[in-house]
N, C-alpha and C positions, 0 to 999 in steps of 0.2 A: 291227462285228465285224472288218471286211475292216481297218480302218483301225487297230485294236489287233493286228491280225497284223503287218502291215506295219511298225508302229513295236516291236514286236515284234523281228522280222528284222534291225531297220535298228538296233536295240540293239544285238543279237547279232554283227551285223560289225558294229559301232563297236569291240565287245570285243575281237574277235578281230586287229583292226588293232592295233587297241592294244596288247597279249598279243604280236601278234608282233614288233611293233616295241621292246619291254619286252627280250623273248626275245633278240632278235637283236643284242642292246646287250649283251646279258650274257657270248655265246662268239664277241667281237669279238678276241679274241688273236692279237698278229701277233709271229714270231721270226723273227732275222736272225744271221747269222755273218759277222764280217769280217775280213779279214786283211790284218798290217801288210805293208808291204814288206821288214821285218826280221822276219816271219813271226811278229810278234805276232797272236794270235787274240782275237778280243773276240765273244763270245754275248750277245745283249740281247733284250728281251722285251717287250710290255705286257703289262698286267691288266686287263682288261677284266669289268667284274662288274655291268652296270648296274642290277639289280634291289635293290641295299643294297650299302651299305659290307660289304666282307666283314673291314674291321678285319686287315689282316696284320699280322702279327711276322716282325722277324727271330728267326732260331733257329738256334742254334748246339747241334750235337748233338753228346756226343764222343765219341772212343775207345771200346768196349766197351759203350754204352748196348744195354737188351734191346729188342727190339721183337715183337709179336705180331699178325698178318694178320687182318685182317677178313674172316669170313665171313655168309653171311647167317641161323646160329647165334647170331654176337657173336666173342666175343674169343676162335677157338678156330684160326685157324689158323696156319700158318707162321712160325716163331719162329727167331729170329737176333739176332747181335749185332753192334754196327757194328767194322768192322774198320779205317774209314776216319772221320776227323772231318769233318764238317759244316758250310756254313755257307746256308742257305736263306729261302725267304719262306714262311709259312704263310697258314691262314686259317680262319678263322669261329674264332678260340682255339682250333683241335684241332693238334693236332704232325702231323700231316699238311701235306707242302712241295707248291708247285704248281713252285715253281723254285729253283735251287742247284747249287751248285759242290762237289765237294769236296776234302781234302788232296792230291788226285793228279790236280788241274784240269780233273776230266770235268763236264762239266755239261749239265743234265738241265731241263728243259719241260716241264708237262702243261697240253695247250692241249686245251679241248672239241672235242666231235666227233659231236652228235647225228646219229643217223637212218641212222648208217652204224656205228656201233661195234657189234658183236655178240659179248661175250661167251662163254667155253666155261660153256656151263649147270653149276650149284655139284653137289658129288658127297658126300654125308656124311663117305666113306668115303678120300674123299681133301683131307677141310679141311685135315690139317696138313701140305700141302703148295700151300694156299691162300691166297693173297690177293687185294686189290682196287684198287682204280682209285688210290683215294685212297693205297695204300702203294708202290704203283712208285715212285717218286721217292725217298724214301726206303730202299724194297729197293736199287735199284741203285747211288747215291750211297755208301749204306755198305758193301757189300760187293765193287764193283767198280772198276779200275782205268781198266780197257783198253774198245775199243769191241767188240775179240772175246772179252773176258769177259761182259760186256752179253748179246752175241745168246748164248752157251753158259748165262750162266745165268736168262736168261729162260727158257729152254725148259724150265727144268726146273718151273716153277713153272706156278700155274694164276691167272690173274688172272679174278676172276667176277664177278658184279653182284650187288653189295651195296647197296641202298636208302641214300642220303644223307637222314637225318633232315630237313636245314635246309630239304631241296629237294622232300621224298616220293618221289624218282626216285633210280637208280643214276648215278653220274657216267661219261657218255659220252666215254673221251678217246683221244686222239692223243698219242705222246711223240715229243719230238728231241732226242737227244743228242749232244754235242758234245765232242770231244778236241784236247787242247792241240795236236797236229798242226793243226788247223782241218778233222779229215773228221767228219762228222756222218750221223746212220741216223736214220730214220722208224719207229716201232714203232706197228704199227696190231693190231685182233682184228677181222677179217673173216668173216660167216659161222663164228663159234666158234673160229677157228682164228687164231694170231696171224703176224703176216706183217712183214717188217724191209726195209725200202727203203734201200739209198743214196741220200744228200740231197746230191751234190756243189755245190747253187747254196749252200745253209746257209738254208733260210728253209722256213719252216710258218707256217700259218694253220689253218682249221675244217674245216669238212666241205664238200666230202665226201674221198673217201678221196685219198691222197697220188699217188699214179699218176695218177688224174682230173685233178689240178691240174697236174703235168707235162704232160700231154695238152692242155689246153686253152692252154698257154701257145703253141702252135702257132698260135693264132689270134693274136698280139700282135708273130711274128716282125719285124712294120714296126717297129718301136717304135724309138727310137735317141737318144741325144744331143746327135747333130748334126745342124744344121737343114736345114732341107729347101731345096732348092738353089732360085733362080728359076726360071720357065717362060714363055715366050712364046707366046702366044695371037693368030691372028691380028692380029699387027702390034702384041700390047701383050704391056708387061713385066708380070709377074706378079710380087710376092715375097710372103714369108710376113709374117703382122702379127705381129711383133715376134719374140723369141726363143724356142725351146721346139716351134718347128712338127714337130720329129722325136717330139716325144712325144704328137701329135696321136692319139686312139685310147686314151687310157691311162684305163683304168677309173674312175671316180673316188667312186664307192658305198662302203661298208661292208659290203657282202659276202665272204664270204671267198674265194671265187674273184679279186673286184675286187684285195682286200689282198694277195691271193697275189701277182697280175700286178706291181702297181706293187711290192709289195720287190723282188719280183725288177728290176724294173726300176729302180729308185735303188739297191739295191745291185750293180750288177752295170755301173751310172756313177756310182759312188762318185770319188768326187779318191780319189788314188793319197797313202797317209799311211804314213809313216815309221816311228811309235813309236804302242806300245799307247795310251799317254796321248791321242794324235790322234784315234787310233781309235776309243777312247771317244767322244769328243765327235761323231767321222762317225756313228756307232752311234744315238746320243740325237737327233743332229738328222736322221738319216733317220724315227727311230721316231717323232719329234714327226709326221709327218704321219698317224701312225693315231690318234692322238687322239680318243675320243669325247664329244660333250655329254652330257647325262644328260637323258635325256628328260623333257619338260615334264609329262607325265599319268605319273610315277611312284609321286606320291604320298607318303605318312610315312615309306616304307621308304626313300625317294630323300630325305629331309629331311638338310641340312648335307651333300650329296655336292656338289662343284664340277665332276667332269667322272666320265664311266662308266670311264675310265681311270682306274683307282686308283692305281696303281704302273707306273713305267718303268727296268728293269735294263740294266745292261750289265756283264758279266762279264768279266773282265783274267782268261783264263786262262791266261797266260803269266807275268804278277807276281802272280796270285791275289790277285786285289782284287774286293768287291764295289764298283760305283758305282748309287747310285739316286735317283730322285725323285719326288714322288708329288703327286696330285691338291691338295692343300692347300699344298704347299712345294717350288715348281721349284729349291731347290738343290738341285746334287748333293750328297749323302754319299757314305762310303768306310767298308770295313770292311776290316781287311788280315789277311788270313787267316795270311802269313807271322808275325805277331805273337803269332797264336793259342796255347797249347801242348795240343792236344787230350784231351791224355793227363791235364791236373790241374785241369781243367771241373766235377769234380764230379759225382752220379752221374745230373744231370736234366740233362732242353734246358734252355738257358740263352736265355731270349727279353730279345729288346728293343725297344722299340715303335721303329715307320719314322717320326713325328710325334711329337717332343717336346712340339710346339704345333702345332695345325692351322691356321699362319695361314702366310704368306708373308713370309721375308726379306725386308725392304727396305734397303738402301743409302742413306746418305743421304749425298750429293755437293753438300747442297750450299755452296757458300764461306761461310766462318764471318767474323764481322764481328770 
């Protein structure tokens, strides 16, 4: 009996290691803002979704489309029309954006944020002036220009927790928004009440909340570029083994506080780039280092995923360009928003898959006979 408890038990946390390691592959999302020296701004992102392909589209939303806010009724709350065209990532096939830019190059992130997001509890009485997690990105994108249109008209709305079908849970999140200036805000719901940080480094991760991550970056203040100088020790030289000794300390986990430290830390010893074009590519090869595998005990739902990193953006929000690339095919694409005319889109999202083919450009170099 002792001996079926115990294997018992020693199931039980096998699950729960597993579950969280599962878990914690899933709200691995790391954003970053950088700017050119010609004051190009570029916003870029991962996706991180390790529990299943969540299958994005791009979506292109236009001019005058209706939209209707989620309550946890159904389709009864908060109702508008886009004033701004669109162009974003979605997911699981619902027109609901997780990331996007829109015609007036503000651009917009919902990166997870369990165990600290709280919600103003839903009111009947005030649904049509509600919605949910899943529609912020979309409310703000089409309705808003500026970053002080943002905070004036969030306030007016009520963002509440709405059950996601795919998940049986509400979607716990964190926003960063970014303006073609390169200043960017934190939009958190703390204790029911929602709360707006200045982001001046331009970078978000998960939980916990955005202030905490400020806060602890206090413990990294050693952290630097340049190497750490020799020391002599009674009568012997000391040097550091090889290059990089300034960045001795630098978190190197998948945690979101870890993820926090080091963007801030590569971006903030980014090479000094000229033009948005450069920027991009400083963008992509900073974010290449959050990369996730996809965990081995994932199972049917992890079947044909190649890494838990689904998608990696970077937004040209000075020449309004989408640039992306995703877990099945490292080239980049481009989507050029300037080409768009939003106004004669027609009267639906106009989606386009991110994967023509799920396989990998190859090059082939090599001399022909």
């Amino acid at each position: 009996m002792k001996q079926n408890k115990k294997m018992l038990i020693m199931a039980i946390l096998g699950f729960i290691l597993v579950a969280g390691i599962c878990v914690n592959s899933i709200h691995a999302c790391t954003g970053i803002r950088l700017i050119a020296t010609n004051e190009s701004v570029i916003y870029g992102r991962t996706m991180e979704w390790g529990a299943f392909d969540p299958n994005s589209r791009v979506s292109i939303i236009p001019r005058g489309y209706s939209f209707t806010g989620l309550t946890p009724d159904g389709e009864n709350g908060k109702r508008w029309e886009a004033k701004y065209g669109v162009v974003g990532l979605d997911m699981m096939g619902r027109d609901f954006l997780v990331d996007g830019m829109n015609e007036k190059s503000l651009a917009v992130g919902l990166f997870y944020d369990p165990g600290f997001t709280n919600y103003p509890s839903y009111e009947k009485d005030k649904a049509g002036n509600s919605i949910t997690a899943v529609d912020v990105v979309n409310f703000i994108l089409t309705q808003f220009a500026t970053l002080e249109e943002v905070r004036q008209g969030m306030s007016q709305v009520r963002v509440v927790p709405v059950v996601e079908e795919t998940l049986g849970i509400p979607i716990y999140a964190h926003w960063m928004v970014t303006n073609p200036e390169g200043k960017s805000i934190v939009i958190e719901f703390i204790d029911g009440e929602m709360k707006i940080f200045d982001n001046p480094l331009g970078v978000i991760t998960n939980s916990p909340t955005f202030d905490w991550h400020m806060i602890n970056l206090r413990n990294y203040l050693n952290l630097s570029a340049v190497d750490l100088p020799d020391k002599k020790m009674e009568g012997i030289d000391f040097a550091p083994l090889g290059s990089g000794s300034g960045m001795i300390g630098l978190p190197g986990d998948f945690t979101p506080p870890s993820r926090f430290v080091r963007a801030v830390a590569w971006t903030q010893t980014a090479r000094p780039t000229e033009t948005s074009a450069e920027t991009v590519y400083e963008v992509f090869r900073i974010l290449d280092n959050f990369n996730v595998p996809v965990h081995p005990d994932g199972g049917d739902m992890t079947k044909g995923m190649r890494s838990s990193t689904d998608w990696t953006t970077a937004w040209d929000l000075s020449e309004r360009v989408l640039y992306y690339h995703t877990q099945h095919n490292r080239r980049v694409r481009a989507l050029y928003l300037e080409e768009l005319d939003f106004s004669k889109l027609g009267n639906g999202i106009l989606h386009l898959s991110l994967d023509n083919s799920k396989k990998q450009d190859i090059e082939d170099i090599t001399p022909k006979k």
